[in-house]
C-alpha positions as CSV (number, residue, x, y, z in Angstrom):
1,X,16.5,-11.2,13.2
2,X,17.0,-14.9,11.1
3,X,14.3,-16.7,10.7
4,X,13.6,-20.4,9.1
5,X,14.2,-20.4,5.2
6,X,9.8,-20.9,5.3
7,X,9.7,-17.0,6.3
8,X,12.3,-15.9,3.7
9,X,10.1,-14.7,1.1
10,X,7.1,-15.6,-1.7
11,X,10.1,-17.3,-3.4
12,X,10.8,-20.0,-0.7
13,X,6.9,-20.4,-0.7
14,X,6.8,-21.4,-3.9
15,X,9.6,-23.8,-3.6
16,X,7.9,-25.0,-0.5
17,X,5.1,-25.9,-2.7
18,X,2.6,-24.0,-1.5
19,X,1.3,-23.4,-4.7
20,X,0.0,-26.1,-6.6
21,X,1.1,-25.3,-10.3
22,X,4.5,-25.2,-11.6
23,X,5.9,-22.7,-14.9
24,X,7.6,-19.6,-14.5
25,X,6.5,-16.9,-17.1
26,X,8.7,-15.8,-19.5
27,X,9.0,-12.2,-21.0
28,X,6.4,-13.3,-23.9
29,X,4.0,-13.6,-20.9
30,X,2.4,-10.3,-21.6
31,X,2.0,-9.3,-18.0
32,X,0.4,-6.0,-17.2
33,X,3.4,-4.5,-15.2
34,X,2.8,-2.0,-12.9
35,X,5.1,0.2,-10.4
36,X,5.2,-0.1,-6.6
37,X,3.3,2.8,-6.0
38,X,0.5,2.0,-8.4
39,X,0.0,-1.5,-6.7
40,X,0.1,0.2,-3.3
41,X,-2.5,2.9,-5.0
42,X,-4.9,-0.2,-6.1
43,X,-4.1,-1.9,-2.4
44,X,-5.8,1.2,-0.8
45,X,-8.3,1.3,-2.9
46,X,-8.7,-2.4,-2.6
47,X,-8.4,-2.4,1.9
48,X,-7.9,0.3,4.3
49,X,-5.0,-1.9,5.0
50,X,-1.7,-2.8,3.1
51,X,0.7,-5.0,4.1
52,X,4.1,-4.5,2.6
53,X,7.0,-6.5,3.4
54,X,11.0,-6.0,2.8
55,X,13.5,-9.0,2.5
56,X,16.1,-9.0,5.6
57,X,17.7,-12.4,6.8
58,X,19.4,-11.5,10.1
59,X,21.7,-8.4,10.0
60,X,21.3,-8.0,6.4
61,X,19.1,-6.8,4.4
62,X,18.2,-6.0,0.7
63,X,18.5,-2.1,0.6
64,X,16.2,-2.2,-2.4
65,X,13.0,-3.2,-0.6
66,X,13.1,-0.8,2.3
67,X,14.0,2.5,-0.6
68,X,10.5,1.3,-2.5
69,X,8.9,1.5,1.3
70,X,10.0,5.1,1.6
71,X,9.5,6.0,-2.5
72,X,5.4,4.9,-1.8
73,X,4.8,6.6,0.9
74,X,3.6,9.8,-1.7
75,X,0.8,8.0,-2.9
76,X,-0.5,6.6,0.3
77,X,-0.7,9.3,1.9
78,X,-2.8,10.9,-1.2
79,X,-4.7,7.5,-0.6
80,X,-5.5,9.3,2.9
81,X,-2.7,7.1,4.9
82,X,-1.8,8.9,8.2
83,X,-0.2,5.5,10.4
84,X,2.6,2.9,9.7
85,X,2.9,0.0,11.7
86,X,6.5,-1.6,11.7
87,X,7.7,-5.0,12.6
88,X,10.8,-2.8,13.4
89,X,9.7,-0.6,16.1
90,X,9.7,-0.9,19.8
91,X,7.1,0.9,22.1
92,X,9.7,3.3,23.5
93,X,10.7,4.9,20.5
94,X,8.0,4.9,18.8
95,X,6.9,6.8,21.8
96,X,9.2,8.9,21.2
97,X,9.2,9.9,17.5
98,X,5.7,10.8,17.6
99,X,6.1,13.1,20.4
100,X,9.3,15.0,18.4
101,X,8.6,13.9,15.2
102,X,12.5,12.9,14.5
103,X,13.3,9.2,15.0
104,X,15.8,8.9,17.8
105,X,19.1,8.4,17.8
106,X,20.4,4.5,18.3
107,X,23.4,2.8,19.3
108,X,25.2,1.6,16.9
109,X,24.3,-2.2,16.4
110,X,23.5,-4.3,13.1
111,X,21.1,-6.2,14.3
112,X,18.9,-3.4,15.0
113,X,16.7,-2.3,11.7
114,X,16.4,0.8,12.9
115,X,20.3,1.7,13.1
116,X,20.7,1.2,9.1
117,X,20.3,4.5,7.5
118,X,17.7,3.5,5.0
119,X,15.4,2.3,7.1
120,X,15.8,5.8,8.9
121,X,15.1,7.5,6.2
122,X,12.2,5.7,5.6
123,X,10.9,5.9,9.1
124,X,12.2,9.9,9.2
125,X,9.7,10.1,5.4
126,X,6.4,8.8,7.0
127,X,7.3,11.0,10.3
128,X,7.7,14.7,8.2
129,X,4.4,13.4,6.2
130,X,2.6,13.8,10.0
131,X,2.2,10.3,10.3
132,X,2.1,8.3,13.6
133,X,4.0,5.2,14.1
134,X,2.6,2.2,15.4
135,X,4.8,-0.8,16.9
136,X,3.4,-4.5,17.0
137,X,6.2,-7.0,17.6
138,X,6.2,-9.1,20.4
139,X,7.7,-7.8,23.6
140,X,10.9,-10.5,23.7
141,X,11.0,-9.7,27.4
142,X,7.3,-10.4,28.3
143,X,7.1,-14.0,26.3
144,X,10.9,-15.1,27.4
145,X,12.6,-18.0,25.4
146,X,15.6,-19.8,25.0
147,X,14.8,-19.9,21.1
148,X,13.1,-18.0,19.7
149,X,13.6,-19.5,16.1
150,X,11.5,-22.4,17.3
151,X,8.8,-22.8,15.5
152,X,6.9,-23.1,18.6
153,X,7.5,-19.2,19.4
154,X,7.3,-18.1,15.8
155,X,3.8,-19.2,15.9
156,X,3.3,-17.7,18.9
157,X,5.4,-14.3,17.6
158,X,2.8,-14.2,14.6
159,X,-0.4,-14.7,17.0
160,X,1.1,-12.1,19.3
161,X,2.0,-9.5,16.1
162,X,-1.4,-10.1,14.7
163,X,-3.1,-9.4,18.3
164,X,-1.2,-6.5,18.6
165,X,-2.3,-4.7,15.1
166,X,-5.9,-5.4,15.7
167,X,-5.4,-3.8,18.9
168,X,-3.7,-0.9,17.3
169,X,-6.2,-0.3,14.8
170,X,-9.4,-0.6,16.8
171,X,-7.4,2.6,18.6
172,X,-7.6,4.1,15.3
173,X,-10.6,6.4,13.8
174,X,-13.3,4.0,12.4
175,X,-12.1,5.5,8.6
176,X,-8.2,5.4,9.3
177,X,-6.2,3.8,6.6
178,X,-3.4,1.7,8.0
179,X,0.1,0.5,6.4
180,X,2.0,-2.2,7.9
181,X,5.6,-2.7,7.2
182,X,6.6,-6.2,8.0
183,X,10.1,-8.5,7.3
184,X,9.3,-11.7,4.9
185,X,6.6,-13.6,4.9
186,X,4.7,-12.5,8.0
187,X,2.1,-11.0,6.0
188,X,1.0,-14.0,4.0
189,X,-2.6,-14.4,4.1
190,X,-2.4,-19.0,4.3
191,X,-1.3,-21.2,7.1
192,X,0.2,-24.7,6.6
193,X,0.4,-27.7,8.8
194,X,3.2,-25.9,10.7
195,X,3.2,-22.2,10.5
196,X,0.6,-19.9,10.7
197,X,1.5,-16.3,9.8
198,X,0.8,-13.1,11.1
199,X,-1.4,-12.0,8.2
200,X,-3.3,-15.1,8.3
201,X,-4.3,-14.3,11.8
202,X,-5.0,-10.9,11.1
203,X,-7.9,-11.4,9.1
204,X,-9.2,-13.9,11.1
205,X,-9.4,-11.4,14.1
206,X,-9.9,-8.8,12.8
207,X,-12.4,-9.8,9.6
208,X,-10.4,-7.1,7.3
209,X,-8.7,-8.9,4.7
210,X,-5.6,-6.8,4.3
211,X,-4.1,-6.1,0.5
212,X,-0.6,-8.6,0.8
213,X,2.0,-6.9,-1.8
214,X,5.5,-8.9,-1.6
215,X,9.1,-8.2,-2.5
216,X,11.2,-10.4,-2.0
217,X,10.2,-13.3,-4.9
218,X,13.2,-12.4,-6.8
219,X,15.9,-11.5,-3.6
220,X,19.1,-13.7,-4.0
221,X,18.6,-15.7,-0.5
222,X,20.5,-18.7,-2.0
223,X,22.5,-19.5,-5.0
224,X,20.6,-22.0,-7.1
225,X,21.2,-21.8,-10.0
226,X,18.0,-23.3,-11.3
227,X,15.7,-20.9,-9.3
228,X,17.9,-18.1,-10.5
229,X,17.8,-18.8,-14.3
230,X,14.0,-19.2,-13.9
231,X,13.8,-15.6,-12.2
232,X,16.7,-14.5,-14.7
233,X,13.7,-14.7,-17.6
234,X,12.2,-11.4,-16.1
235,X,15.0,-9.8,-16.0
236,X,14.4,-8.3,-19.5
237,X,11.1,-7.3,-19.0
238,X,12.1,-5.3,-15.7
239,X,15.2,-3.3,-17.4
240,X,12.9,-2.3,-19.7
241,X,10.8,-1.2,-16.8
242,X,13.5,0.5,-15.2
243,X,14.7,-2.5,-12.6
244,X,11.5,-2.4,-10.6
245,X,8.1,-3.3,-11.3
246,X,5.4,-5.8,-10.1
247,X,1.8,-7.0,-11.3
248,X,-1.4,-7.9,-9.4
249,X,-1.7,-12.0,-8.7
250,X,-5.0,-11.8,-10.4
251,X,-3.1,-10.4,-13.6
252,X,-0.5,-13.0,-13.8
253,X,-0.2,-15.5,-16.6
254,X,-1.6,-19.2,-15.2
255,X,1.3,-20.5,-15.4
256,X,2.8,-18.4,-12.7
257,X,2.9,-20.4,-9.5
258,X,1.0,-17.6,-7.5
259,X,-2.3,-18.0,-7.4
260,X,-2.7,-19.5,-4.0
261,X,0.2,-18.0,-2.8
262,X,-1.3,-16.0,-0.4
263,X,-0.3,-12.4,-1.6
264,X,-2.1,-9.9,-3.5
265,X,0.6,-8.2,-5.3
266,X,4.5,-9.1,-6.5
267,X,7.2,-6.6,-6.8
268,X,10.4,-7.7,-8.9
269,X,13.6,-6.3,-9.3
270,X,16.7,-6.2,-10.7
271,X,18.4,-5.1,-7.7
272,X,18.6,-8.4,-5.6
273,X,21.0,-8.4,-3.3
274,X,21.7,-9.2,0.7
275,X,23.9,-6.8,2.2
């Protein structure tokens, strides 16, 4: 589903401003790099809840981001995950993949997540690890509107997703670890003057501050050529890294404009593109 260019991603964020300090780090920086699965490792041990996100803008999507959901999986379920809560998922057949373990067949349709085949393999992952899927979107059909890109119901879609987790946790055993697999921004941990995210009203109603790991800082949403030389400096670092790596925010060199981002973690790659 497109949203506003404010819920693209940590890297519209920062052009936003939301952080106050400008720079982009350079491959002298001597950041502590770190793979997906070992931020995801230090996010359990961190929260019994990490929010991950994956970079989509309508019907496509950056193939990249939803591969590292399914590659982590492994390691949080040794971090004693059992549940995944997707932005994705509707009540019915999530419903129904619990019961048979097999996500169900869909129609055709490229607007529907579910339909692409790596999102079904990452769904079809957490199902043969004995997981249970939880859905939280909004029901479309219970708050009709006639736009629902207006920021008046993205607001109320965030309050709505955010109401819905706390009520799917609380369901949960007391000690139950929880993943939640979100598009964009949603799981930013800040509100502005105009948007107020999902993740930001998760903690506030649920007092768990979740661990915020995000992917899509270096996903080409636009051509600009300035943001993409600035991005282009890492790009050394992460071939030698393989084409995928990411650091704590707490790790990062000042002069990163992260700090009050409102994530936890980044995840950068080499493999960038909408599709």
């Amino acid at each position: 589903m497109k949203r506003r260019k404010f819920l693209a991603g940590a890297g519209v964020l920062l052009g936003l401003g939301t952080a106050r300090q400008q720079g982009w780090a350079t491959p002298n920086s001597n950041l502590i790099w770190r793979s997906p699965s070992e931020l995801v490792a230090v996010g359990f041990e961190r929260s019994p809840v990490v929010m991950m996100n994956e970079a989509h803008n309508g019907a496509t999507r950056n193939i990249r981001s939803r591969e590292i959901g399914r590659q982590i999986l492994p390691v949080a379920h040794a971090a004693g995950v059992r549940y995944l809560a997707m932005e994705a998922l509707t009540q019915s057949v999530a419903t129904e993949a619990n019961q048979t373990r097999q996500l169900p067949r869909l129609p055709e349709d490229e607007a529907n997540y579910l339909t692409h085949p790596e999102m079904r393999a990452f769904v079809q992952a957490a199902l043969s690890l004995g997981w249970t899927l939880i859905p939280y979107e909004i029901d479309f059909e219970e708050y009709p509107s006639s736009d629902t890109l207006s920021l008046e119901f993205t607001n109320l879609r965030e309050r709505v997703q955010a109401e819905n987790l706390v009520n799917g946790l609380q369901n949960l055993p007391t000690s139950a670890k929880l993943l939640v697999w979100c598009g964009n921004s949603h799981h930013i941990k800040i509100t502005t003057d105009e948007w107020t995210p999902m993740g930001y009203h998760f903690v506030q109603l649920s007092g768990i501050e979740h661990f915020a790991i995000d992917q899509s800082i270096t996903v080409n949403w636009d051509d600009n050529p300035e943001r993409l030389r600035r991005l282009g400096e890492f790009m050394p670092d992460l071939v030698k890294q393989g084409g995928t790596a990411g650091f704590l925010i707490e790790e990062a060199p000042s002069s990163l404009p992260l700090q009050e981002s409102g994530i936890d973690a980044v995840i950068l790659s080499t493999q960038n593109k909408l599709e």
